[in-house]
C-alpha positions in Angstrom: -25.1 -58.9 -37.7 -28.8 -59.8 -37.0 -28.7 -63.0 -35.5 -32.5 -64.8 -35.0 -33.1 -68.5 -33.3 -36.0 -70.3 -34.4 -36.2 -72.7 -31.1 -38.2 -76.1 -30.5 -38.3 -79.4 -30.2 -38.7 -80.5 -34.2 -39.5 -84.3 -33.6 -39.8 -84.4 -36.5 -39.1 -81.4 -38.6 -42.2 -80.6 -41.0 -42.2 -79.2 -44.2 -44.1 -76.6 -41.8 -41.0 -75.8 -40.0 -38.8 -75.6 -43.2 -40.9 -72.8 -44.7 -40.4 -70.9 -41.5 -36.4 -71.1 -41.6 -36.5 -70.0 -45.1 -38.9 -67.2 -44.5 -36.5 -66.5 -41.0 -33.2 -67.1 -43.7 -34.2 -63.8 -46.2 -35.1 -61.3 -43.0 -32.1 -62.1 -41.1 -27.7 -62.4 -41.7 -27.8 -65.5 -39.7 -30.6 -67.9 -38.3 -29.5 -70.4 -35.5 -32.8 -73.2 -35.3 -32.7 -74.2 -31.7 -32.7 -77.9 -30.8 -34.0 -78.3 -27.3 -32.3 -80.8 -25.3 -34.4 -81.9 -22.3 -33.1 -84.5 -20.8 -35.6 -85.6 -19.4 -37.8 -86.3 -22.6 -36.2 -89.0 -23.8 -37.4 -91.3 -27.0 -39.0 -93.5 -23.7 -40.6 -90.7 -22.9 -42.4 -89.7 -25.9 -39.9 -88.6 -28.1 -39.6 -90.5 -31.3 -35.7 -89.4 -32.1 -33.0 -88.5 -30.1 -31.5 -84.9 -29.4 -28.3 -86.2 -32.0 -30.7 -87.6 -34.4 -33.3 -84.3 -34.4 -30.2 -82.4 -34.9 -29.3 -84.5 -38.0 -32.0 -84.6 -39.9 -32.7 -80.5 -39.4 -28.7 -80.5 -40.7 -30.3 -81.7 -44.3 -33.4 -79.9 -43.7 -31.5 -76.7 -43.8 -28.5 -77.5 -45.9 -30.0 -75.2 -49.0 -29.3 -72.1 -47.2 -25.6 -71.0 -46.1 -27.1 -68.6 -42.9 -29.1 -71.2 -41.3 -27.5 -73.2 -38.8 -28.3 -76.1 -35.9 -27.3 -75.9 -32.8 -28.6 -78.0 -29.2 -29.5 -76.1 -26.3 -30.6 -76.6 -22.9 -32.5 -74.5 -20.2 -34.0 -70.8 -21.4 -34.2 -69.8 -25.1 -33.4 -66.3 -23.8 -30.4 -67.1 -22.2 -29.7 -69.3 -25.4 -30.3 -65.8 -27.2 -28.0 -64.1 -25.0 -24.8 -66.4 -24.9 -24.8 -66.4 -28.9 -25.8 -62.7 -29.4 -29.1 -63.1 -31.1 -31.5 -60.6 -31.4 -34.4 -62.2 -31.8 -36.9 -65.6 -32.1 -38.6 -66.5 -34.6 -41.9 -68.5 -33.9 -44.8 -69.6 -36.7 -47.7 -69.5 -36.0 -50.6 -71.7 -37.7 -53.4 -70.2 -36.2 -55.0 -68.4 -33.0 -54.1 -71.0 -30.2 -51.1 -70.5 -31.7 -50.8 -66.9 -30.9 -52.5 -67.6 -27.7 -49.5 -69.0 -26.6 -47.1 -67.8 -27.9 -47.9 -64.0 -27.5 -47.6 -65.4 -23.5 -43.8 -66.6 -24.3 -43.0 -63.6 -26.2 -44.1 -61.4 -23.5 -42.2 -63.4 -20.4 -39.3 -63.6 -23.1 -39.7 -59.8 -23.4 -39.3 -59.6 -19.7 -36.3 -61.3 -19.1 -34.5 -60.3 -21.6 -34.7 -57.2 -24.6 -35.0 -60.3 -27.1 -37.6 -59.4 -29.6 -40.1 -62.3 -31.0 -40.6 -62.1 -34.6 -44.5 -64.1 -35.3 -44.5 -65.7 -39.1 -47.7 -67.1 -40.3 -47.4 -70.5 -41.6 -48.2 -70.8 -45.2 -52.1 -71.9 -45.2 -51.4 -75.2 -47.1 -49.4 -76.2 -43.8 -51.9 -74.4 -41.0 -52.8 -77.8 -40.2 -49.7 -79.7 -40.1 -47.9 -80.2 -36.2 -44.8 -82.9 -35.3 -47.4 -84.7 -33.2 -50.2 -84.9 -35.9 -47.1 -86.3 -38.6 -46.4 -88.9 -35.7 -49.7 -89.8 -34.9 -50.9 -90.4 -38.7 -48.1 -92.1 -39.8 -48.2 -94.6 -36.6 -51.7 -95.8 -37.9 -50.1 -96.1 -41.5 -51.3 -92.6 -43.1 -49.4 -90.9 -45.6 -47.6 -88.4 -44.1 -44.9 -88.0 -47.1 -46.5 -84.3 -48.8 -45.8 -82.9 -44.7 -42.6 -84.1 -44.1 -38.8 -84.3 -46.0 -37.8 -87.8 -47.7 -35.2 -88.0 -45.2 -37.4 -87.6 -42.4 -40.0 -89.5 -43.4 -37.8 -92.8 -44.0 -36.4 -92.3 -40.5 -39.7 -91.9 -38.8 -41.5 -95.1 -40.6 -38.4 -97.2 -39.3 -38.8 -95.2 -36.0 -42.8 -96.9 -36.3 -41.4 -100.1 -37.1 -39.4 -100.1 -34.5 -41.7 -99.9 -31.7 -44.0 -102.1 -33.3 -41.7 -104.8 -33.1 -40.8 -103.8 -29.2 -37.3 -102.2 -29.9 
């Protein structure tokens, strides 16, 4: 069975994201989109939704497609990849700092471990579109709805709301 992870943080998942675990969902038997749990980001810390609710809202995201599952993890993605038997990440890229980057994880993840990275491009219409831009827009009252799911965006204008009124 080829087994791929597409890891991250997803607060929140983007329409962005999506289109990579469907993409990941026709090259691979099984895709596993990784939930990290650092706990030491908390929603105090900069993180608009919990671990539990991240984990939730990626459970709709990715309901349409019976190989594509959630899971939480915490500490390396390799050894993530190891202790379920993947074969490979999955990363998208949007653009060339993108690569930057990544190509640098996929390399150290190449070192520890025989883990191959698989590099997507993000479809054009989305290049743009990042889980901090969606947050940041939609706290000054942009529309954010064409870049995220309904479910998503409903939980992160109450998220807004929220801290407006000191919660």
């Amino acid at each position: 069975m080829r087994r791929a992870v597409c890891p991250g943080s997803f607060d929140p998942v983007t329409n962005g994201h999506i289109d990579i675990f469907r993409r990941a969902a026709d090259l691979f038997d099984e895709v596993v989109v990784a939930v990290g749990v650092n706990k030491s980001k908390t929603t105090s810390s900069g993180r608009f939704f919990t671990p539990e609710e991240r984990m939730a809202m990626l459970d709709d995201a990715v309901a349409p497609w019976d190989n594509v599952r959630v899971q939480g993890f915490s500490g390396l993605v390799t050894d993530f990849c190891l202790e379920i038997g993947a074969q490979a990440i999955v990363k998208g890229l949007r653009g060339a700092t993108d690569y930057d980057y990544e190509l640098q994880m996929a390399q150290m993840n190449s070192h520890l471990t025989e883990v191959e990275t698989v590099f997507l491009m993000t479809d054009p219409s989305m290049s743009f579109v990042s889980s901090s831009l969606v947050k940041e827009v939609a706290a000054f009252g942009g529309d954010v709805a064409e870049f995220v799911p309904p479910q998503v965006l409903s939980a992160l204008t109450e998220r807004i709301a929220e801290r407006a009124r000191g919660e």
